[in-house]
N, C-alpha and C positions, 0 to 999 in steps of 0.2 A: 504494500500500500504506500502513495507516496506521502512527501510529509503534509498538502495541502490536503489530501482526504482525508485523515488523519486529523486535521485542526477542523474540516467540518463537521466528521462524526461525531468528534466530541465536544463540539457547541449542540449538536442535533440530540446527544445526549444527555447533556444538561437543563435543554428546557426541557426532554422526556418526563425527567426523573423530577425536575422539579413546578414545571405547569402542570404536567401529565399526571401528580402523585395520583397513588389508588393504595388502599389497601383493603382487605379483604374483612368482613366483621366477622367476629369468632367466642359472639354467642348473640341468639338470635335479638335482633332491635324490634319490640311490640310499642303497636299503637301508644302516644301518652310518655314514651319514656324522651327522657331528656339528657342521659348521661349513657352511651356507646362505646361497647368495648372492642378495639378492630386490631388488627395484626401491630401495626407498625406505625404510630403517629409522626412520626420521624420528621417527616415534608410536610406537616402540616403545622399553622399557626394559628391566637387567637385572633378572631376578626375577620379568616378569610371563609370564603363561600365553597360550601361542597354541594354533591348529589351523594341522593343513594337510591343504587342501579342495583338487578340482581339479574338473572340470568332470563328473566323471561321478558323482558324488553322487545325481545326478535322472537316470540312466541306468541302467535296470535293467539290463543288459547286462556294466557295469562293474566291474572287481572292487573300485570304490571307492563304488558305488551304496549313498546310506546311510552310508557311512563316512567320519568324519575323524580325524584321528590328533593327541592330545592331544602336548604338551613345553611344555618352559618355557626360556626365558633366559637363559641364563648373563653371554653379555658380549656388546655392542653393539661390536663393532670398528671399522666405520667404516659409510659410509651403506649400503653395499650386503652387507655380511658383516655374520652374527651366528652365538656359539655357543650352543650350545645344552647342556646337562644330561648331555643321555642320545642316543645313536644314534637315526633315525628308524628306525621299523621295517616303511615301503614304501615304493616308490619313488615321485616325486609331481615326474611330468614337465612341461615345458612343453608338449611337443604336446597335454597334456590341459588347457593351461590351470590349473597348480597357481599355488593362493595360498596366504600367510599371514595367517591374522585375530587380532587380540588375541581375550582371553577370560576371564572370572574363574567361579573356580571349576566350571572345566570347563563353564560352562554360556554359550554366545556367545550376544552381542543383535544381532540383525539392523538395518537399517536402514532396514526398513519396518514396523520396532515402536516407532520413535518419533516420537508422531502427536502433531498439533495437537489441543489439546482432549483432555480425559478424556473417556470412555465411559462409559455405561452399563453393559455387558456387554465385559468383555477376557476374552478367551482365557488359561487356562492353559499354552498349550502350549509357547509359547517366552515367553522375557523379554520385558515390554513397560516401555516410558516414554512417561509421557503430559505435554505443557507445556501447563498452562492457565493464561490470563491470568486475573488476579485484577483488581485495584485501578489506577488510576491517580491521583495528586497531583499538586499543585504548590503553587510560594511564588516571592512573590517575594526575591530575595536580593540584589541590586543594580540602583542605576537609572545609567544608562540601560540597562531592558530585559532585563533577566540573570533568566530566570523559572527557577527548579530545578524539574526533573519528577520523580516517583517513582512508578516501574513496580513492580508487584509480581504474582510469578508464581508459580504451585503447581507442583510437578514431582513424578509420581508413578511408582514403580517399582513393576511388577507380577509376579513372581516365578514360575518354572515349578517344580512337584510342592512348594505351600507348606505339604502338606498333613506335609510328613518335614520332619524336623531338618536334614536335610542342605542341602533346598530355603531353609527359613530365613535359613540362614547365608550362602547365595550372594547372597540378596536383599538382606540387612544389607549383603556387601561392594560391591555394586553403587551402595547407597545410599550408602554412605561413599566412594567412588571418584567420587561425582557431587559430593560434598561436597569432596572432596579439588580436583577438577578447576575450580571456580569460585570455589572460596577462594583458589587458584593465581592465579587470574586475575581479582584484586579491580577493576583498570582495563581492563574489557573492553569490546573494539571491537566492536561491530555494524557491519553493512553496509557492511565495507571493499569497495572494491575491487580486485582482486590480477589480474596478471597474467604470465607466465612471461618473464624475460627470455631473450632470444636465440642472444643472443652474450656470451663471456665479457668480466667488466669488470676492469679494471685496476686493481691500486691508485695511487691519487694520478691517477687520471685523470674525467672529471667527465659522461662520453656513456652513455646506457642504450639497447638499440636493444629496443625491441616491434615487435609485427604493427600495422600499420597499418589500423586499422577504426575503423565510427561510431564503436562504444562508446567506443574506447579514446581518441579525435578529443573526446570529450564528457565523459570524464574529468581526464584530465591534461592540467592548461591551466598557462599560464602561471603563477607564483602571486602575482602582481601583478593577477589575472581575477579572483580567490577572497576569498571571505570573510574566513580567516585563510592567512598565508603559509606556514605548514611544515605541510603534510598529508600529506607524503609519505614516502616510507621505501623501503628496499632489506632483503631479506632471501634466506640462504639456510639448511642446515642446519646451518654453522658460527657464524652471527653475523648481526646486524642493525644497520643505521644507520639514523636518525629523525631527525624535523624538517627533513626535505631538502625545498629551493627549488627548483622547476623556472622555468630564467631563460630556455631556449629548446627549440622544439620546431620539427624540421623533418621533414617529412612524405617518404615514399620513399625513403629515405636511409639504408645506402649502395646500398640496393637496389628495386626498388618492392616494394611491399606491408608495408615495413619504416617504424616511426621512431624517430630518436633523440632522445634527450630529454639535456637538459645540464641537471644539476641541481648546487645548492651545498649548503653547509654549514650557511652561515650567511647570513643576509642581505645580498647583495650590495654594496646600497648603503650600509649603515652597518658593515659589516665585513669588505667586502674578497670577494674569489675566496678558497676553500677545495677541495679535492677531496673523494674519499672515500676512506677512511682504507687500507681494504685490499681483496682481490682476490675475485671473485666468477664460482665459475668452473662452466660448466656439468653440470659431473657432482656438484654438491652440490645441485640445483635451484633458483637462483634467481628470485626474483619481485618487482616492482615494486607498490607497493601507493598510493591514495589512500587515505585515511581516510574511513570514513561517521561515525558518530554513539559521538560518547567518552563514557564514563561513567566520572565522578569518583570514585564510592563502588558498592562490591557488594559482597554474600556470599549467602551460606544462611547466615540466621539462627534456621530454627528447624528441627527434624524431627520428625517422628513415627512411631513402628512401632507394627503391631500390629494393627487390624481397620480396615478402613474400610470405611462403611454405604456401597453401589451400590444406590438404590434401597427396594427391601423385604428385601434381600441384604444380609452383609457377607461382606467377602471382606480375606485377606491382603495388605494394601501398606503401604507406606512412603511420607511425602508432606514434602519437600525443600521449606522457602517462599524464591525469591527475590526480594532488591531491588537495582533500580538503580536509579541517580540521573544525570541529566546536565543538563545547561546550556544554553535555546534562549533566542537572543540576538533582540531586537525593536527595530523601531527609534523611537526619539519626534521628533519629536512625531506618533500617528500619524495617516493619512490617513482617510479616510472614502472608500467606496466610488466609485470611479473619479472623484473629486474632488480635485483638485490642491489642497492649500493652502500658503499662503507667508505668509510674515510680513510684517508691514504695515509700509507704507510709514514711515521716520521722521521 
């Protein structure tokens, strides 16, 4: 993959995960109740607007065929309980596969409406966002080898009924929510790798147990194997530790198909054994992460509303320009194609 599809998947990723949220409810929500207990409140906040869908939406049969049921937020209690505003007013069981989706302004974006590349022709029908790559640069900003890149991407929001006031204003907060969401996140990581930890971890103790597979065999190496040594991190949805050294890895252990990983603090050899600060416990969902590709500088630095020409068409959207910037390191003096060279004799 090159590095520009790469900076759009993982902007296409970020609004998934975080316009897109959904979690699943995991015991049933009856008529009248006002406080819901669902998988994962993680992506969700007080104040913002959800539905709740269940599987028979696309069931004519259903009495929820077609229907979802708008609330909003009150207070995020802990990961698995939220309140809510106002009573629900049906029931939205688990046997039917009831979810919760965020939502602004009453109007939810799917996640098969946020496509690589703008269109020509987008559908009015539901919200769309489109990420197209624009530009790529470079300079160089230090020798040895330190070349700064700069990516730059359009992102456009396509608004359902743009034709009412009402459709406007949803499309405005969608746009500002996209703006809101990458100005949050000026130092953003592309193509981490993350994976679910196992078992719970201890605080002040130093073992991470994963599933034992290629990928994971082809990720987390030693960090004396890697380029640079702190790539790693622990998070759940209490807290995060960074720049952790993985100093050993043993495979099967304490179980097969399992491995544990012993990571530090700080760099081993010039500062000693550290552990991790505190406790990391399965029901907050903990995840073990490599780093892909850091970016020093981002935002949306500019926006536009109002018509945009599709064509011989113009049509209602909003267009978000991002940039990132990050740092690919090269090494001198360099080689020529499959030709060894070395410095001459003195």
């Amino acid at each position: 993959m090159s590095n520009i599809e790469q900076v759009v998947d993982g902007i296409r990723d970020i609004i998934d995960r975080n316009l897109v949220a959904k979690s699943n409810v995991i015991s049933d929500v009856l008529t009248g109740d006002i406080l819901i207990n669902v998988e994962n409140t993680f992506h969700f906040s007080p104040d913002q607007e959800i539905i709740l869908i269940d599987y028979g939406y696309n069931v004519e049969t259903s009495p929820h065929y077609h229907v979802f049921e708008y609330s909003k937020i009150k207070e995020v209690n802990n990961t698995h309980w939220m309140t809510l505003y106002q009573p629900v007013e049906s029931n939205w069981l688990m046997s039917e596969q009831a979810f919760i989706q965020k939502t602004i302004g009453s109007i939810p974006l799917y996640s098969d409406r946020i496509l690589y590349g703008d269109r020509d022709v987008i559908s009015t029908e539901d919200m769309a966002v489109t990420v197209e790559p624009l530009s790529e640069s470079s300079e160089w900003i230090y020798i040895h080898g330190g070349l700064s890149k700069e990516y730059r991407v359009s992102i456009m929001v396509y608004g359902k009924n743009i034709d009412t006031e009402e459709g406007i204003r949803v499309q405005n907060k969608y746009t500002n929510a996209i703006e809101e969401l990458f100005n949050k996140n000026i130092h953003i990581d592309i193509n981490n790798f993350s994976v679910p930890v196992l078992a719970n971890v201890a605080a002040n103790t130093s073992s991470i147990i994963i599933a034992d597979t290629l990928e994971n065999r082809q990720n987390f190496l030693l960090s004396s194997q890697t380029q640079y040594g702190d790539i790693y991190e622990i998070q759940d949805n209490m807290g995060i530790e960074i720049d952790l050294y993985i100093t050993n890895v043993q495979y099967n252990t304490p179980i097969a198909g399992q491995m544990t990983i012993t990571v530090n603090q700080n760099d081993p050899v010039l500062n000693g054994i550290q552990p991790l600060n505190r406790s990391y416990s399965l029901e907050e969902f903990p995840f073990f992460s490599a780093h892909g590709r850091y970016f020093y500088d981002s935002r949306i630095d500019n926006i536009e509303y109002g018509m945009v020409q599709k064509g011989s068409a113009y049509v209602r959207a909003a267009r978000l320009n991002w940039f990132g910037k990050e740092v690919v390191e090269y090494k001198f003096p360099q080689r020529s194609y499959r030709i060894d060279q070395q410095a001459p004799h003195p």
